[in-house]
N, C-alpha and C positions, 0 to 999 in steps of 0.2 A: 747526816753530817751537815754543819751550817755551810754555806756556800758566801764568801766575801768578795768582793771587786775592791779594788785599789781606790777606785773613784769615789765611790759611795763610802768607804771607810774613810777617806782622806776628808772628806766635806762633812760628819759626821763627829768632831772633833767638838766638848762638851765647853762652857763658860768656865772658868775659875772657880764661878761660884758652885758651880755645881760637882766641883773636887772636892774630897775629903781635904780638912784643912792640913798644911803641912808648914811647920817652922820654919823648913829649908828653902834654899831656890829653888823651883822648880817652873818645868816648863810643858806642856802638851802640843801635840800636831804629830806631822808625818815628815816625813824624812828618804832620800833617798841617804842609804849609808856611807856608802859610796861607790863609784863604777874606777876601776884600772882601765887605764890602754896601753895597748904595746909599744907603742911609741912614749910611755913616761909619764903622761897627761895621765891628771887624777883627778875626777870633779865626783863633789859629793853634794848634798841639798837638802836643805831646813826649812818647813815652813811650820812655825809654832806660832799660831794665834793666840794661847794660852800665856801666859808669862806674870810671874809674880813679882819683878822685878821691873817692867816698866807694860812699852804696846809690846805686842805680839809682832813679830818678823819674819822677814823669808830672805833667805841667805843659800849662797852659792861658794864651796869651796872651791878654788884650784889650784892644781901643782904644774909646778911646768916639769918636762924631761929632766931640769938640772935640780929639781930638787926646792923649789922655792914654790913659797906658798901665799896666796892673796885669798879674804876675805871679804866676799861684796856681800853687804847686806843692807835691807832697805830702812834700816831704824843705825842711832848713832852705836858706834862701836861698845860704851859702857850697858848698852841693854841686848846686844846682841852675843855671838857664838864669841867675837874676838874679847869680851868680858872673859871669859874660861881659857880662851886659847890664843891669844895674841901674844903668847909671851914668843911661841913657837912658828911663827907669820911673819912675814915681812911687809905684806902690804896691807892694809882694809882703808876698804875704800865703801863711802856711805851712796847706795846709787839705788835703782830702781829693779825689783828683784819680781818677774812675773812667769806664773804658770799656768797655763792653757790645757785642757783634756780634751782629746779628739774622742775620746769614747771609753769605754769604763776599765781599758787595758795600755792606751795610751796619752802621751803627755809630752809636748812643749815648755821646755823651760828656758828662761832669755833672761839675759843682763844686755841692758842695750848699747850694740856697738860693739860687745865684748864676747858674749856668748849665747849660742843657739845650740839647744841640745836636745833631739828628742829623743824619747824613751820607749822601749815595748815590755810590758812585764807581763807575766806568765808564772806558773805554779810549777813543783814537783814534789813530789812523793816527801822529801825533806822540810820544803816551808809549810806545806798543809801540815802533816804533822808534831812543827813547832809551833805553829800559830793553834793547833788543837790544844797544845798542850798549855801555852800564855795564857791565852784567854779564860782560862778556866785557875788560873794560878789566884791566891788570894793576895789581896796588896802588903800581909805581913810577910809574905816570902819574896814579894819583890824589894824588899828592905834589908833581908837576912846574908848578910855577906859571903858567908860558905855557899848558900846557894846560887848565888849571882856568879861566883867562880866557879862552880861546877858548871851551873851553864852558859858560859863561855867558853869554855873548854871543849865542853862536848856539843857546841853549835859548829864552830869551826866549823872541826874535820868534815861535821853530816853535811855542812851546805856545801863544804870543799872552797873556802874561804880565807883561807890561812889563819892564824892565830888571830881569836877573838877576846875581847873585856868586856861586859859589862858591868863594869863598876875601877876605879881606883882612884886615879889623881890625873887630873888637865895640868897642861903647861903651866897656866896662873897659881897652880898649890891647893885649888879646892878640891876636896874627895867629890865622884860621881856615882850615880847608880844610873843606867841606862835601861828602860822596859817596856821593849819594843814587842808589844803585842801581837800585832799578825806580819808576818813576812810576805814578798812575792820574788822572784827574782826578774830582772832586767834581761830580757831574753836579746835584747838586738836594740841597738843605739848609734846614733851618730851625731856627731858634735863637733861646730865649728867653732875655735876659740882665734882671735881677734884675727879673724879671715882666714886661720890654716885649718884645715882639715886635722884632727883631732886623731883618726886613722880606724883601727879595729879595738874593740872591746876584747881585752884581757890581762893578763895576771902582770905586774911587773915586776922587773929581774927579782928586786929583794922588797921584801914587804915593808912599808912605808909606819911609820908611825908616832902619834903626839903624844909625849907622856905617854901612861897608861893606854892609850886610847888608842887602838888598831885598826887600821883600815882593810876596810875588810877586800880578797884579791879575787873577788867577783862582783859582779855590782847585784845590791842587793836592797830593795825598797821598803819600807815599814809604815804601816800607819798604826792609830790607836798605839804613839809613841809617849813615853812622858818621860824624861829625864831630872832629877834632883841631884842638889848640892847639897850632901847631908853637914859637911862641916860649914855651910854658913848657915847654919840653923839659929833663928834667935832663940833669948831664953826667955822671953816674954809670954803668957800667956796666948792661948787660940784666939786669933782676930775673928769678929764676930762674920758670919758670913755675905748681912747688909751692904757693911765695911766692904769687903772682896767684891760682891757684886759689883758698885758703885767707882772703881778703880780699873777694871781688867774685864775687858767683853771680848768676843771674839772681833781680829782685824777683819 
C-alpha cells in the first residue's frame, strides 16, 4: 500500500495547466479542514497555489468563542476563500499568511501578530482507508452529486467528525464540490491567537457551520485537495491550455 506524508503531498500540488481543463472556478492545494477547541476558537487553513480565478493564496480562518468569524488571507478578498464565503464573515482582512514544516508530520502556521499555530498530524485506520479509496476515484465521480453526498455522509461518522458536505452551496450562492484526496488527522495542536492561548483541541458544544459547508468537529488535514464552483461555469468553449499556462503557475 502507498505510504503518503503531509509534507511531500502538500509541496506536490500540480500548475493549472497541468489540470484537466474545467469551465468552473476551481482551485488546488492543501488545506487544513478545520481544528475545534474547547474553548470555542475555530481555525481552519488554505493554501491553494492553483487558482483559476486569479494568484494562488493562503488563508487562515477563525472563529472566536462568541461565534464571529474573520478571514485573513494573503491575496485581496475577490480571489480569495472570502469570494465564496464572505457573505457569512465579519472581518477579512488582506495580510501576510505563512507556513513552516518542521518535518514531514509537522507544521507552523502564522498570520503575523495575530496567529501562531502549530500542528501534529498523524494517520488512522479511517483516513488511510479514505485516502485509499479518493485516490483511486476517477474525476467523473468526483463531479457526480449523489456520490459526493454519500460520501459526506459516510466520512463523518468514520472519521467521527460530526456532520460532513462535500458539495452544496457557500454563503455567496455559488454551488461547491470539495475532493479532498488524501486525509491525515491533527493529532496534537496548540495555537496562540492575538496573545491568548487558544487552549485544548476539541469538539465544540454545537457544530458550527457556513451554508452547506460544515466544519468539520475534529481537526482534520487534506492535501491533493481541489475544490470547484460548478454553478460559475462559463459557456464558452475549453481555453486553450497555452492560455492557462501563461495566467496561473504555482505561488
Amino acid at each position: 500500500m502507498t505510504t503518503y506524508q503531509p509534507q511531500s503531498s502538500a509541496q506536490a500540488t500540480p500548475t493549472l495547466a497541468e489540470l484537466p481543463y474545467d469551465a468552473a472556478e476551481h482551485f488546488a492545494g492543501y488545506a487544513v479542514l478545520g481544528l475545534p477547541f474547547t474553548s470555542g476558537h475555530y481555525l481552519a487553513f488554505r493554501d491553494f497555489p492553483v487558482s483559476s480565478v486569479g494568484p494562488g493564496y493562503r488563508s487562515v480562518w477563525h472563529r472566536t468563542p462568541g461565534g464571529e468569524w474573520t478571514i485573513y488571507a494573503n491575496t485581496a478578498p475577490e480571489f480569495s476563500c472570502a469570494r465564496y464565503f464572505g457573505a457569512a464573515v465579519h472581518h477579512t482582512v488582506e495580510t501576510d499568511v505563512d507556513i513552516q514544516w518542521g518535518g514531514p508530520f509537522t507544521a507552523l502556521i502564522t498570520v503575523p501578530g495575530v496567529i501562531d499555530w502549530r500542528l501534529q498530524l498523524g494517520t488512522s485506520a479511517a483516513t488511510s482507508m479514505l485516502t485509499a479509496m479518493a485516490v483511486r476515484m476517477p474525476e467523473s465521480l468526483w463531479r457526480n452529486e449523489p456520490v459526493l453526498h454519500a460520501m459526506g455522509a459516510f466520512a463523518g461518522p468514520l472519521l467521527g467528525a460530526g456532520k460532513m458536505k462535500v458539495s452544496g452551496m457557500v454563503p455567496n450562492g455559488q454551488t461547491f464540490q470539495a475532493q479532498p484526496r488524501q486525509l491525515w488527522l491533527v493529532t496534537d495542536s496548540q495555537a496562540t491567537i492575538l496573545g491568548e492561548d487558544a487552549g485544548t483541541p476539541g469538539a465544540l458544544e454545537v457544530q458550527d457551520h457556513l451554508a452547506d459547508f460544515w466544519l468539520p468537529q475534529r481537526g482534520l488535514f487534506g492535501a491533493q485537495v481541489g475544490v470547484r464552483f460548478p454553478s460559475t461555469a462559463r459557456a464558452a468553449g475549453p481555453e486553450p491550455a497555452s492560455q492557462r499556462a501563461g495566467k496561473n503557475q504555482l505561488a
